[in-house]
PDB file of N, CA, C and O in Angstrom:
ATOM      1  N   UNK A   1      67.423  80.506 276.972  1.00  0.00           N
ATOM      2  CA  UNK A   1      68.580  80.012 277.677  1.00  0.00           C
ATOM      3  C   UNK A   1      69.767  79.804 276.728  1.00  0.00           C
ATOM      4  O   UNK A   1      70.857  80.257 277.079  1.00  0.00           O
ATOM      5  N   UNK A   2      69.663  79.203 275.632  1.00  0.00           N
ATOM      6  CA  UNK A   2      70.984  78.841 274.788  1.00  0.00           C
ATOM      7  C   UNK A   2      71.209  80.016 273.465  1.00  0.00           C
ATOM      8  O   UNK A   2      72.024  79.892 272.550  1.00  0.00           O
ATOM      9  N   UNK A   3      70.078  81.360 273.700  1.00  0.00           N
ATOM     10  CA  UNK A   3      70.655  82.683 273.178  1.00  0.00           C
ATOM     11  C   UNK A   3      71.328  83.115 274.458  1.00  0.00           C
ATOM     12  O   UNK A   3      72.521  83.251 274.186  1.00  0.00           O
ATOM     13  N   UNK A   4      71.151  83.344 275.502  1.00  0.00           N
ATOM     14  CA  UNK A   4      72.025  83.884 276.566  1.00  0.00           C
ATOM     15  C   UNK A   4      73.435  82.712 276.718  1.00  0.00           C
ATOM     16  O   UNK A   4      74.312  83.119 277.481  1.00  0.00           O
ATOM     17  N   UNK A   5      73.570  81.998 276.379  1.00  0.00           N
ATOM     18  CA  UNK A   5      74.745  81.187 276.904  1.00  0.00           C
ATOM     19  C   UNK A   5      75.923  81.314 275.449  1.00  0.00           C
ATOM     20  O   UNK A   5      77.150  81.419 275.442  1.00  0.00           O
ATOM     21  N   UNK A   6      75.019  81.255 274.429  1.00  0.00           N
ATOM     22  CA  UNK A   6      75.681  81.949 273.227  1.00  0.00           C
ATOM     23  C   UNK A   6      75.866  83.183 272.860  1.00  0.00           C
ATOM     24  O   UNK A   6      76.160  83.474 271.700  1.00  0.00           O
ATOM     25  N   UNK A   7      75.713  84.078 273.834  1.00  0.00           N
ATOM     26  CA  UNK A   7      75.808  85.444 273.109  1.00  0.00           C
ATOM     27  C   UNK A   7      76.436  86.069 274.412  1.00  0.00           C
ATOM     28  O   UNK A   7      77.548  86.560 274.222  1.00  0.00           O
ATOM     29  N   UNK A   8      75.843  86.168 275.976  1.00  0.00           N
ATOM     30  CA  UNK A   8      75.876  86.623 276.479  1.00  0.00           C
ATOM     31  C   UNK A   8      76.658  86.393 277.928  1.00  0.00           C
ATOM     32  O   UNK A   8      76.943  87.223 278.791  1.00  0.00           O
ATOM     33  N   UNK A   9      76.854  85.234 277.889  1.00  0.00           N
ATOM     34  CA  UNK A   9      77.829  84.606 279.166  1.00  0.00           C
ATOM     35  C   UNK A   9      79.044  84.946 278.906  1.00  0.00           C
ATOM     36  O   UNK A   9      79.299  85.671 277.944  1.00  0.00           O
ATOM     37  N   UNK A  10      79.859  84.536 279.618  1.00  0.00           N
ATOM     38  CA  UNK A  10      81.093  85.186 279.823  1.00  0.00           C
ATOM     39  C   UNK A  10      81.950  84.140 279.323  1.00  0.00           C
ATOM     40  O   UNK A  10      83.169  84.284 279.238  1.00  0.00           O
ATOM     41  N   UNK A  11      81.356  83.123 279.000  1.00  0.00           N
ATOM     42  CA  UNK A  11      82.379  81.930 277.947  1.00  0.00           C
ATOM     43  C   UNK A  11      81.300  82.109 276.727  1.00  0.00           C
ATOM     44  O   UNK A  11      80.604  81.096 276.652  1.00  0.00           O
ATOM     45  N   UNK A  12      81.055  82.812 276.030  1.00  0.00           N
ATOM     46  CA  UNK A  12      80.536  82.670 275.301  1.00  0.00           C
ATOM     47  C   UNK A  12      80.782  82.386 273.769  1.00  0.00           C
ATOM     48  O   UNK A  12      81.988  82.475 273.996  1.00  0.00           O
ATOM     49  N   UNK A  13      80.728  82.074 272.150  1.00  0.00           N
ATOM     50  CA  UNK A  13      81.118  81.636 271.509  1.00  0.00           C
ATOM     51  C   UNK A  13      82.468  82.370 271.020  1.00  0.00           C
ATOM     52  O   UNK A  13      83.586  81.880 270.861  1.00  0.00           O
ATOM     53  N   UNK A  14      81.968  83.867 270.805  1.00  0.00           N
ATOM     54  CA  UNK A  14      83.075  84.093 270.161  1.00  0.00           C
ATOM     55  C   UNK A  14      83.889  84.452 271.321  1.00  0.00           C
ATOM     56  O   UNK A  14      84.731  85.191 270.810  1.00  0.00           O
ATOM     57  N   UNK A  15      84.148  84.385 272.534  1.00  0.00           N
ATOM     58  CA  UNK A  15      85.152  84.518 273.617  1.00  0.00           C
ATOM     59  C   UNK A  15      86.367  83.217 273.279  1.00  0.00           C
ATOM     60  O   UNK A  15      87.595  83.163 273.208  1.00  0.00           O
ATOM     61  N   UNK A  16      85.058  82.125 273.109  1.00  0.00           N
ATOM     62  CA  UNK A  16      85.674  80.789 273.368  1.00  0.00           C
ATOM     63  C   UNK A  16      86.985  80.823 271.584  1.00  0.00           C
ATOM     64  O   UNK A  16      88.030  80.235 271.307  1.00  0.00           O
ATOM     65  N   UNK A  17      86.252  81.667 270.973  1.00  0.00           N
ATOM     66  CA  UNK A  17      86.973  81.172 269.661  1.00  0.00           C
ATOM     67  C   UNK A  17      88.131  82.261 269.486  1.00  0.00           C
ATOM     68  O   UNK A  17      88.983  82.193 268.600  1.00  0.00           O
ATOM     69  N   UNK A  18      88.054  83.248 270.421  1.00  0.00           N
ATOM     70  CA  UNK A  18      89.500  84.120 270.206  1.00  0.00           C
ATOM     71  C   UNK A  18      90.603  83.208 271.343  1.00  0.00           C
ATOM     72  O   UNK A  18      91.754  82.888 271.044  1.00  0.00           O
ATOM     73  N   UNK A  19      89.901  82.889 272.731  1.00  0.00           N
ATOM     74  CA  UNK A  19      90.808  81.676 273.419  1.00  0.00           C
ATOM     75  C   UNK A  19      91.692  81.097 272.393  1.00  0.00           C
ATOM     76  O   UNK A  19      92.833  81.524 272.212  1.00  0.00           O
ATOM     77  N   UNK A  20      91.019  79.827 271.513  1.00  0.00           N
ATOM     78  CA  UNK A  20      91.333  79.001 270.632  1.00  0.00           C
ATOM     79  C   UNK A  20      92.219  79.605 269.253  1.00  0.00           C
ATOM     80  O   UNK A  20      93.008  78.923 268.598  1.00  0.00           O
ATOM     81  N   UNK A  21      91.959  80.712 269.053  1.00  0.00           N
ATOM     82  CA  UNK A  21      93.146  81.522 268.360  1.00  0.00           C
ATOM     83  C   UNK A  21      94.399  81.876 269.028  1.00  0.00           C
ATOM     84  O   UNK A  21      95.471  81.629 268.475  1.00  0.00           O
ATOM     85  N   UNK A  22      94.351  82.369 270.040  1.00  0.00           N
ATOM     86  CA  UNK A  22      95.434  82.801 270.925  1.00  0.00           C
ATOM     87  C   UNK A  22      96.399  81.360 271.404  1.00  0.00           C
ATOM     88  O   UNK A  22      97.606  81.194 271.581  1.00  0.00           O
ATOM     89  N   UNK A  23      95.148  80.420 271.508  1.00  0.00           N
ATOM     90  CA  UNK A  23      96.026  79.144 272.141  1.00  0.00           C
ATOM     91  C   UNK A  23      96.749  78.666 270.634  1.00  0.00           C
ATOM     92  O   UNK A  23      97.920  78.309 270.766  1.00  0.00           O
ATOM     93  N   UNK A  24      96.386  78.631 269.698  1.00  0.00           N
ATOM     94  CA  UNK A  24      97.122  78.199 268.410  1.00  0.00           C
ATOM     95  C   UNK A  24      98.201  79.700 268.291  1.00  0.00           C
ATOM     96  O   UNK A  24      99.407  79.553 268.097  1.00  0.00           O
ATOM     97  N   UNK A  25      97.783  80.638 268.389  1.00  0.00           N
ATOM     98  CA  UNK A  25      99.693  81.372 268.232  1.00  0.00           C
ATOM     99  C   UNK A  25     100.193  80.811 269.153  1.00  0.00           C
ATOM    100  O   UNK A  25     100.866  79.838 268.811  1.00  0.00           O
ATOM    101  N   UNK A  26     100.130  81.133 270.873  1.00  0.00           N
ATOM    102  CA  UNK A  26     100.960  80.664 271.305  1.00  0.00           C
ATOM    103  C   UNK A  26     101.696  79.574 271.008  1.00  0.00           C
ATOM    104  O   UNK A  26     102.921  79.651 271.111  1.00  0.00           O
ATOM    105  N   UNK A  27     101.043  78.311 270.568  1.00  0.00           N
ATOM    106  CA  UNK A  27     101.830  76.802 270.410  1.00  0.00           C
ATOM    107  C   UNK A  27     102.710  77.323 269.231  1.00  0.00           C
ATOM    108  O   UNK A  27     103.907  77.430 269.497  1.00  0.00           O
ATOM    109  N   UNK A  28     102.413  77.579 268.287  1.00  0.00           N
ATOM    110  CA  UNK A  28     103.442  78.232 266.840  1.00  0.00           C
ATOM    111  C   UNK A  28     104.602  79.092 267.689  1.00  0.00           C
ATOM    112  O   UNK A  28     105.728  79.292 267.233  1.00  0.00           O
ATOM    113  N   UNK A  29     104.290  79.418 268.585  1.00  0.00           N
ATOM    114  CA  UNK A  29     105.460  80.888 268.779  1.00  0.00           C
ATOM    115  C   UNK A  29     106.201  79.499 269.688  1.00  0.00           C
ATOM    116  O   UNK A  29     107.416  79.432 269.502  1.00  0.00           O
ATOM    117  N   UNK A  30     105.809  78.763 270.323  1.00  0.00           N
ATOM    118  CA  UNK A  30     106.558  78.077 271.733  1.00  0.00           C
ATOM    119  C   UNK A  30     107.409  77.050 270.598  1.00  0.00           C
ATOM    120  O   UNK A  30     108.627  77.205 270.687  1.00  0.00           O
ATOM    121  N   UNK A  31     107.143  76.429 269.959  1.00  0.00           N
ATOM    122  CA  UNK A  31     107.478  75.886 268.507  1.00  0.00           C
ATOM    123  C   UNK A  31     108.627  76.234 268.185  1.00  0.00           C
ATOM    124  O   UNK A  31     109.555  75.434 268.296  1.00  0.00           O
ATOM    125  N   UNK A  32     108.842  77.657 267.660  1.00  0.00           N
ATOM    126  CA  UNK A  32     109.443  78.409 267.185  1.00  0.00           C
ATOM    127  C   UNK A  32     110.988  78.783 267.986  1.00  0.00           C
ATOM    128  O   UNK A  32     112.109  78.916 267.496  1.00  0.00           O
ATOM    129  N   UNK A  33     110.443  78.901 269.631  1.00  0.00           N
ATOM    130  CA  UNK A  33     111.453  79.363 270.425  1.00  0.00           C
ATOM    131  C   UNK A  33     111.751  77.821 270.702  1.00  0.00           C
ATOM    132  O   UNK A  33     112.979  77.810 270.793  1.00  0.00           O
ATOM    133  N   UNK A  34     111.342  76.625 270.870  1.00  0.00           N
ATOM    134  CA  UNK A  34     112.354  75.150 270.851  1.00  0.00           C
ATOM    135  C   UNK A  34     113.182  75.262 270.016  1.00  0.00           C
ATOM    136  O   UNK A  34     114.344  75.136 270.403  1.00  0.00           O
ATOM    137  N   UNK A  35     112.951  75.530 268.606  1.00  0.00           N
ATOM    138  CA  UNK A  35     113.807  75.233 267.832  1.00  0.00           C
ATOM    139  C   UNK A  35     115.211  76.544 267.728  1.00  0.00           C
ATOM    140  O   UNK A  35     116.391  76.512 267.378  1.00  0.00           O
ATOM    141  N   UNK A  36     114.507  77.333 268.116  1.00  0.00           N
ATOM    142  CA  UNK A  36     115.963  78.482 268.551  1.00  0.00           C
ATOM    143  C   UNK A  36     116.582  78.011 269.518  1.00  0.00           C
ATOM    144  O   UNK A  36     117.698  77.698 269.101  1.00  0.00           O
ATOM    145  N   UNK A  37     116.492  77.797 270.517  1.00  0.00           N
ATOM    146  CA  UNK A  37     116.937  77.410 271.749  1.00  0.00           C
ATOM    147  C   UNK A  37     118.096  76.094 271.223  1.00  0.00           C
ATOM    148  O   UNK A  37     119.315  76.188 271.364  1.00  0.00           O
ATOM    149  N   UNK A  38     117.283  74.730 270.516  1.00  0.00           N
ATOM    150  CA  UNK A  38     118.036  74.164 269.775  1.00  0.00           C
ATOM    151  C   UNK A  38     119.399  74.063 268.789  1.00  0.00           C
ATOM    152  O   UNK A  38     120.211  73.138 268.799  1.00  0.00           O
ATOM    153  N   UNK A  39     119.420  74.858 268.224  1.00  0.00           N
ATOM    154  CA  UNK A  39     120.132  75.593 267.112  1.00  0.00           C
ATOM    155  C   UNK A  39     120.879  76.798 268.075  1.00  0.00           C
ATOM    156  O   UNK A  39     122.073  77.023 267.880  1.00  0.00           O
ATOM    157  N   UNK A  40     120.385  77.304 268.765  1.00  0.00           N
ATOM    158  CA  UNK A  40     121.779  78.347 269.989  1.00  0.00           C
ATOM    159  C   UNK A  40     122.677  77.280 270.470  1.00  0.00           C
ATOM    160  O   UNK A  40     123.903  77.379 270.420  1.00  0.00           O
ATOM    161  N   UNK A  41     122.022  76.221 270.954  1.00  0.00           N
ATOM    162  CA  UNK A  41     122.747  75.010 271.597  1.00  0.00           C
ATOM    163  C   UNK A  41     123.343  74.419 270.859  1.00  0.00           C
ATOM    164  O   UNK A  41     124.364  74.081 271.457  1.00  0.00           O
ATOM    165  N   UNK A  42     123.366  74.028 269.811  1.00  0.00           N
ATOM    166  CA  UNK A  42     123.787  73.746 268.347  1.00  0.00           C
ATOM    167  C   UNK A  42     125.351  74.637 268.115  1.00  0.00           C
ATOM    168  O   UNK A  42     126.474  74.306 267.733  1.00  0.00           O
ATOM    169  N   UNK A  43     124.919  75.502 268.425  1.00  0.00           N
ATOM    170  CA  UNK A  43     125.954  76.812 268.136  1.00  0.00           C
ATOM    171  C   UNK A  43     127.011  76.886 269.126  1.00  0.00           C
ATOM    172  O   UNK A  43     128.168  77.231 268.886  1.00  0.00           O
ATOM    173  N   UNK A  44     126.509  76.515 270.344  1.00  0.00           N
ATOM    174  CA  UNK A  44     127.426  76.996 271.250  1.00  0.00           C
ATOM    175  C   UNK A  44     128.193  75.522 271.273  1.00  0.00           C
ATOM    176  O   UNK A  44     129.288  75.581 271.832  1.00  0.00           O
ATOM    177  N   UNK A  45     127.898  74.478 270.871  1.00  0.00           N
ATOM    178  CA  UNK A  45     128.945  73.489 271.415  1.00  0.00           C
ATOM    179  C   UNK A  45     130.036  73.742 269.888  1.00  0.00           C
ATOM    180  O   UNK A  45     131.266  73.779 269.923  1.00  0.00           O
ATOM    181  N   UNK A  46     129.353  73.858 268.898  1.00  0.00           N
ATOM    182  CA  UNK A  46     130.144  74.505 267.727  1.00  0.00           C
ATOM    183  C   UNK A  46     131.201  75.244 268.279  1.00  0.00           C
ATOM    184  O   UNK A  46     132.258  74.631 268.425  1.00  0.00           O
ATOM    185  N   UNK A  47     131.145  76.725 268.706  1.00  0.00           N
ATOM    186  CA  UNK A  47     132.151  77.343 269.193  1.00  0.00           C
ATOM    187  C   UNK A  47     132.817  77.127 270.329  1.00  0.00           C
ATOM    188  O   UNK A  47     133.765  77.895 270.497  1.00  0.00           O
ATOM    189  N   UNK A  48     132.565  76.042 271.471  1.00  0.00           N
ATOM    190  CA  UNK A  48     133.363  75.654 272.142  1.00  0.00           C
ATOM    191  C   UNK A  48     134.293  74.108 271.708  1.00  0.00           C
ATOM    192  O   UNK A  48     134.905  73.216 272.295  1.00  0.00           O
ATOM    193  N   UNK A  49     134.050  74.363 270.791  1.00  0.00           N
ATOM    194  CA  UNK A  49     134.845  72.691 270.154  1.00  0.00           C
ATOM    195  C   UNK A  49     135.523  73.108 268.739  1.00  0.00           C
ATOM    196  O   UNK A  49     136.300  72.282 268.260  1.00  0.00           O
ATOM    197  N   UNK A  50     135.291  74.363 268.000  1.00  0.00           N
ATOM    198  CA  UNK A  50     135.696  74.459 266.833  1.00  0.00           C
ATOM    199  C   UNK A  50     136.552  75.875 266.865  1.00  0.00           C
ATOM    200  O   UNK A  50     135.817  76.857 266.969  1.00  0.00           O
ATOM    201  N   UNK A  51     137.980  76.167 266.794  1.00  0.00           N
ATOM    202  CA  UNK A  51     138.380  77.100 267.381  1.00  0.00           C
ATOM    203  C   UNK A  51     138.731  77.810 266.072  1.00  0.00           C
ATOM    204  O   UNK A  51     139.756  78.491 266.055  1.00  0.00           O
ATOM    205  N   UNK A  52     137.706  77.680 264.586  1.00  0.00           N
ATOM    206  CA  UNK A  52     137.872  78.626 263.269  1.00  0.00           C
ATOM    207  C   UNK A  52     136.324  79.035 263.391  1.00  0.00           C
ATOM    208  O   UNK A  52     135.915  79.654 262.409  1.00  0.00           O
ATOM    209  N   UNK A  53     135.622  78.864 264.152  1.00  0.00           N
ATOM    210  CA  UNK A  53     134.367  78.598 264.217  1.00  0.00           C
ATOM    211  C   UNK A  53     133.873  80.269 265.042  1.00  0.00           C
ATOM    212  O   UNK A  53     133.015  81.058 264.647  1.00  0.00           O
ATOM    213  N   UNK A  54     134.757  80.376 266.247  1.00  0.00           N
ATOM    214  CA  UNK A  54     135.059  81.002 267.112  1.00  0.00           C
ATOM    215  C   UNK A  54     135.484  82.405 266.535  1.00  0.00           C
ATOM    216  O   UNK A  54     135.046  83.514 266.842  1.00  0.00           O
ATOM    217  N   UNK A  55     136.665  81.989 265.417  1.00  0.00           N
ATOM    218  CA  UNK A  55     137.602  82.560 265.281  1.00  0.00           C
ATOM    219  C   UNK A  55     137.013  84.262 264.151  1.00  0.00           C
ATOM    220  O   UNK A  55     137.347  85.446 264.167  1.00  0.00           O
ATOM    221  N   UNK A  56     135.858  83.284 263.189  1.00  0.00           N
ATOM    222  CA  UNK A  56     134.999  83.265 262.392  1.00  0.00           C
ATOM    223  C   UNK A  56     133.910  84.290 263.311  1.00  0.00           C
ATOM    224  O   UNK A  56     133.730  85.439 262.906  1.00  0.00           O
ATOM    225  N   UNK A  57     133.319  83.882 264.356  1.00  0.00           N
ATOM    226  CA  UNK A  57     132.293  84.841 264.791  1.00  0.00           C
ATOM    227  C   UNK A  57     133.378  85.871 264.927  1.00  0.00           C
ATOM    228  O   UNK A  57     133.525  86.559 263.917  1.00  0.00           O
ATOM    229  N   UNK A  58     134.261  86.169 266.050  1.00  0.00           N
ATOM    230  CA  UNK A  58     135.059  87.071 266.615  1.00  0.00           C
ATOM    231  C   UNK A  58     135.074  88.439 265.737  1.00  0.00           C
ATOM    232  O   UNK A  58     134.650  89.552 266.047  1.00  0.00           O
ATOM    233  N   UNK A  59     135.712  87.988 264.515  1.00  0.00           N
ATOM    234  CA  UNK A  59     135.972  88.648 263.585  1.00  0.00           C
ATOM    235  C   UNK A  59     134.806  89.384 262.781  1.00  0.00           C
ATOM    236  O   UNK A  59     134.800  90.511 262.287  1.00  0.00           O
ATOM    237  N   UNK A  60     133.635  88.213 262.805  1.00  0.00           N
ATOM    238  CA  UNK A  60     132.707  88.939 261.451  1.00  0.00           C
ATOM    239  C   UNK A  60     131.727  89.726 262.792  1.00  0.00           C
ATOM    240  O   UNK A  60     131.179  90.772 262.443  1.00  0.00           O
ATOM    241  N   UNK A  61     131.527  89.350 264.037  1.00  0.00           N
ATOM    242  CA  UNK A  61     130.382  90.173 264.353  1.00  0.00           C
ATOM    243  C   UNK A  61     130.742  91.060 265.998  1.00  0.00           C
ATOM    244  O   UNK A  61     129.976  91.346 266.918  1.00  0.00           O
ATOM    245  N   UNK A  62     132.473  91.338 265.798  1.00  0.00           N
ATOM    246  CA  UNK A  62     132.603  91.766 267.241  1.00  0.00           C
ATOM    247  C   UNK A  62     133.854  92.598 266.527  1.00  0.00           C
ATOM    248  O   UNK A  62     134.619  93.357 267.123  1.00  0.00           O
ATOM    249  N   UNK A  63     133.878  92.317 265.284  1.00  0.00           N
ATOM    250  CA  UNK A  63     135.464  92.948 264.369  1.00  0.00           C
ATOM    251  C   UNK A  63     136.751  92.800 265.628  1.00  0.00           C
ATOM    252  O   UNK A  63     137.450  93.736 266.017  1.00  0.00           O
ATOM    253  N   UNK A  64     136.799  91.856 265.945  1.00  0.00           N
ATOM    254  CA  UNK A  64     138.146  91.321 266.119  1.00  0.00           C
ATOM    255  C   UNK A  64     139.666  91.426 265.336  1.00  0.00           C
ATOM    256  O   UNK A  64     139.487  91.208 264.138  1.00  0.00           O
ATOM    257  N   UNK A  65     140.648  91.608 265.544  1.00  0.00           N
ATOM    258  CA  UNK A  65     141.981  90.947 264.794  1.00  0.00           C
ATOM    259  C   UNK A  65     142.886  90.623 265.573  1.00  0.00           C
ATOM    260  O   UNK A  65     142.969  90.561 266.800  1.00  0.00           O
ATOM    261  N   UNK A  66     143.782  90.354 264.472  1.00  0.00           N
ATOM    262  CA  UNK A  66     145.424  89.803 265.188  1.00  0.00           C
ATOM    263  C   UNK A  66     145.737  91.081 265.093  1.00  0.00           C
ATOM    264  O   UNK A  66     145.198  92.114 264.695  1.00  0.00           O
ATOM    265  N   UNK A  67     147.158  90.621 265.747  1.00  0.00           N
ATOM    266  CA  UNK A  67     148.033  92.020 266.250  1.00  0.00           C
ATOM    267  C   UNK A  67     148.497  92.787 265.090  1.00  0.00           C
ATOM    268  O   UNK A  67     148.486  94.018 265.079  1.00  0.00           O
ATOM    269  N   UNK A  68     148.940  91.998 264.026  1.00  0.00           N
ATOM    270  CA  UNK A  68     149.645  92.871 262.653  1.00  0.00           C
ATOM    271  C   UNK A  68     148.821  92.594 261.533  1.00  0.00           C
ATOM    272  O   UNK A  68     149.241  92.200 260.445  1.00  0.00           O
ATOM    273  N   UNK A  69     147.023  92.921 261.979  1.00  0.00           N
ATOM    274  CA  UNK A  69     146.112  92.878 260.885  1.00  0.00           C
ATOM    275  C   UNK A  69     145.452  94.062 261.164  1.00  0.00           C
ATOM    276  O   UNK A  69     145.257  94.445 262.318  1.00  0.00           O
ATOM    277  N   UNK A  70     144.903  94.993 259.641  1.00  0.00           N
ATOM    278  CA  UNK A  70     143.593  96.123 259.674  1.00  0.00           C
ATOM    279  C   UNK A  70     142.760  95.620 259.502  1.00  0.00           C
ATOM    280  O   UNK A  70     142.536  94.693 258.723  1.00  0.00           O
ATOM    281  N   UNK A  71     142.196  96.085 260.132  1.00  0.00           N
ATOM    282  CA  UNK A  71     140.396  95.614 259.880  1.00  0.00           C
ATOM    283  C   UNK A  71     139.779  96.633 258.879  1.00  0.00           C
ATOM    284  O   UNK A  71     140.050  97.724 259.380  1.00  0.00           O
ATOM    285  N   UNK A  72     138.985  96.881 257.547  1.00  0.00           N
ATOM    286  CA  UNK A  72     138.051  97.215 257.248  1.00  0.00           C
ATOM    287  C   UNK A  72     136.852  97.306 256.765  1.00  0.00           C
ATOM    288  O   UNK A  72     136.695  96.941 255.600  1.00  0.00           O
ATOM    289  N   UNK A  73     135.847  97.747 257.426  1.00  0.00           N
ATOM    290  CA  UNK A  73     134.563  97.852 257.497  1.00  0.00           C
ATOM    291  C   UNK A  73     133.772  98.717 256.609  1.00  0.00           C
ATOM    292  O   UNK A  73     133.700  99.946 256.629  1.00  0.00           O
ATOM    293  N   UNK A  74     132.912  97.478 255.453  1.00  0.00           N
ATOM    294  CA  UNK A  74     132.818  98.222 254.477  1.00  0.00           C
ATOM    295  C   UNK A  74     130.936  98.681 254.728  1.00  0.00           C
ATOM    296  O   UNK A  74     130.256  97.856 255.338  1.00  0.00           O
ATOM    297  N   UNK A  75     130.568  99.385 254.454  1.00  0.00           N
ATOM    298  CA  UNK A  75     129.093  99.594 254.843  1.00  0.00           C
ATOM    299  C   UNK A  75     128.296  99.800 253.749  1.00  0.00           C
ATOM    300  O   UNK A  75     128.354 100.990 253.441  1.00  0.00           O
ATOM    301  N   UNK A  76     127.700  99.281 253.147  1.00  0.00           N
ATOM    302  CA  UNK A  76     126.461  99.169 251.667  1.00  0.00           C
ATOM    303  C   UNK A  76     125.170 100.221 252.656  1.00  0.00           C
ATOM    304  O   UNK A  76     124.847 100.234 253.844  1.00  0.00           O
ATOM    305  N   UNK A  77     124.630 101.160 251.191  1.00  0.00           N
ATOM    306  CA  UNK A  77     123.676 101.966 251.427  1.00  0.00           C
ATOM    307  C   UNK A  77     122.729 101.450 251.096  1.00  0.00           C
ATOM    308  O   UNK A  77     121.643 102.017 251.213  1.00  0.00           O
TER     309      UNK A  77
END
């Protein structure tokens, strides 16, 4: 009886111990996405309250300018 319940059932040990792996990534990964979520939120009241902040993304990751500025974009190999 307790070789079939250990080897051969359908909760059996090593079933139960990949569960218990999977349930420990998940908590690390859910972890991981609080604290992003945090820090986006972090970010966004930043750029709605800081208008060099804004000014700063615009420019470095959407290449933005003013009207009587060049922009150039230098690219490393």
């Amino acid at each position: 009886m307790v070789v079939w319940l250990l080897f051969f059932d359908k909760n059996d040990v090593f079933t139960q111990y990949e569960l218990i792996q999977k349930c420990k990534k998940l908590e690390k990964e859910k972890t991981y996405f609080i604290e992003e979520i945090e820090n986006n939120k972090r970010n966004l009241v930043d750029l709605r309250t800081n208008a060099k902040s804004l000014e700063t993304l615009s420019r470095e990751k959407y290449l933005m300018k003013k009207e009587n500025e060049d922009v150039y974009v230098f690219v490393s190999k």
